[in-house]
N, C-alpha and C positions, 0 to 999 in steps of 0.2 A: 363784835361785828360778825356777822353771820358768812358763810361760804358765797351766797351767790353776791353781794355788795363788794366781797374783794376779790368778786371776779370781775366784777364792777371795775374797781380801782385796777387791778390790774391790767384790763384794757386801755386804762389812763396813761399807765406808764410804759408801756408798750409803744403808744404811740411816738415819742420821741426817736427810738429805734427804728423805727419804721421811715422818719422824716430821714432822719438820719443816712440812713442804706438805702432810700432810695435817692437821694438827691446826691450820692456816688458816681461815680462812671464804672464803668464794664458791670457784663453779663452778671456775675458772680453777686455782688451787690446788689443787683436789682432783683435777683434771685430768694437773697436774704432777705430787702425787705418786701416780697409776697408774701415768703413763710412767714415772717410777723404778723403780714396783716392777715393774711388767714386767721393766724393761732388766737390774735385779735376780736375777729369774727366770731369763732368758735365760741370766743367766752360769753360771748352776747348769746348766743343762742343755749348756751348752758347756763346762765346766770336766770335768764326770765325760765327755763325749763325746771330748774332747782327749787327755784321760788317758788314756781305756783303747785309744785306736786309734793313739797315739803312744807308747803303754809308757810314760806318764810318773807312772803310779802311785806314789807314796810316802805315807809313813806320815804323814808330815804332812796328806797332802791326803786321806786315811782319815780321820782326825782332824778336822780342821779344816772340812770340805766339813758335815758334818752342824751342826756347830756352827755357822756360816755361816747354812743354812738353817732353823737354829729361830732364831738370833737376828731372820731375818726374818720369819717368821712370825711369831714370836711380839709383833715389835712390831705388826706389821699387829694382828696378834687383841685387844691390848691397845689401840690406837687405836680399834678400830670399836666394842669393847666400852664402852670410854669415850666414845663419839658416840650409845652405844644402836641401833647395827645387829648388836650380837652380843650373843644372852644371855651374861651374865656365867658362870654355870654351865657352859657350851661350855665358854669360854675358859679356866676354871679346870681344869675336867679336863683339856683339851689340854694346858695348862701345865705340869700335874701329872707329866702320862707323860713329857714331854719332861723335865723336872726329874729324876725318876726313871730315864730311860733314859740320862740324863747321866750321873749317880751311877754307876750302874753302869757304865758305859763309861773314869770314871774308877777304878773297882774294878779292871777289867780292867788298864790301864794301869800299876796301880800293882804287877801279878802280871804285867809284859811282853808284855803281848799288846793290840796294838790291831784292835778289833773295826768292820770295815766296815759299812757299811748294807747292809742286805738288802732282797731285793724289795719284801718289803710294807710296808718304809719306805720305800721309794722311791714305793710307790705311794700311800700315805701321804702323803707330801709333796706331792705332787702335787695331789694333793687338796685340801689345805688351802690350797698357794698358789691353785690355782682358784678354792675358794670363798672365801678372802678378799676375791682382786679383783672375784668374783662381787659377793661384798657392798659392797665399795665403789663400784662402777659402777651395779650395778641397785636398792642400799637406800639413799634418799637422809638426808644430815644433816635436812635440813627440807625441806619442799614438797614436789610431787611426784615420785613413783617415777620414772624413767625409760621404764619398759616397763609401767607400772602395774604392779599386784597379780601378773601373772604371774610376772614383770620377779623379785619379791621371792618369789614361793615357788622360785623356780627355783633364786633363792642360796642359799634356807635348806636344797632337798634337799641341792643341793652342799653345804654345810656340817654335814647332819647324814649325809650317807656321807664325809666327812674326821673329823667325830666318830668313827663306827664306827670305818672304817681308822684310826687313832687309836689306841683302845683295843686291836682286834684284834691291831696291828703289837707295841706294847708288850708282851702279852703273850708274841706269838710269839719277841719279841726274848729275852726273861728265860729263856721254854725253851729257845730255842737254844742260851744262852750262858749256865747255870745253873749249869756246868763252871767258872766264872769266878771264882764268890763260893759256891762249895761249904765252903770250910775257912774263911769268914767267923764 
């Protein structure tokens, strides 16, 4: 197994830790699990960097990198939504696309073709890891905001353009790759 696929994996196992320290009480903990998801983050963005400047591109790591990356979003969006820093409605449509562009990516696979992320999921992602941590840094469990009111509409634009990209991505994703699940 190559370095960028178990940075791959390593983002996998990370996420427990993450659920984990955040779904804690006091400051300290919620602290901790940032630093996870950061370090989290981080790997996504040195696993595809590793990859594509090492040729160490494989189908698994096509495969598996996206998958990686919503299971950690998606736990974040399901924590903070359960903390009441994320409308529940976000979270659900996020979840939805990503449920959805799952499905279909396993349609693809099952017709031999595995389908990479494309830009605007990538920008997508991006996005949503942002405004996650947005929301957990600047939209507190209880007491005060951090940055005050600012502090919290700042999270929620970020989080309502990874909505957008979101939706957007999803679609674009299904037109590119309609070719897929045509004789479905």
């Amino acid at each position: 197994m190559n370095l960028p696929n178990k940075l791959t994996l390593l983002r996998v196992c990370l996420i427990p830790f993450f659920v984990v320290f955040a779904k804690m009480g006091g400051f300290g903990m919620q602290l901790a699990a940032v630093a996870v998801y950061i370090l989290a983050c981080v790997t996504d963005a040195l696993d595809g960097h590793i990859a594509r400047s090492r040729g160490l591109v494989t189908n698994f790591g096509k495969f598996m990198d996206p998958i990686a990356d919503k299971l950690l979003v998606m736990s974040a969006m399901i924590v903070l939504t359960a903390q009441g820093r994320m409308p529940d409605w976000v979270c659900i449509l996020m979840l939805g696309r990503e449920f959805l562009v799952s499905g279909f990516r396993l349609v693809a696979v099952e017709n031999g073709v595995v389908i990479a992320a494309g830009p605007l999921g990538k920008v997508k992602t991006v996005f949503q890891m942002l405004s996650t941590l947005a929301l957990m840094l600047l939209v507190p469990v209880e007491g005060d905001a951090l940055l005050g009111s600012g502090g919290v509409l700042f999270a929620n634009i970020l989080l309502y353009i990874a909505l957008a990209l979101t939706v957007l991505s999803g679609a674009d994703y299904i037109i590119r790759n309609r070719d897929c699940i045509r004789d479905m």
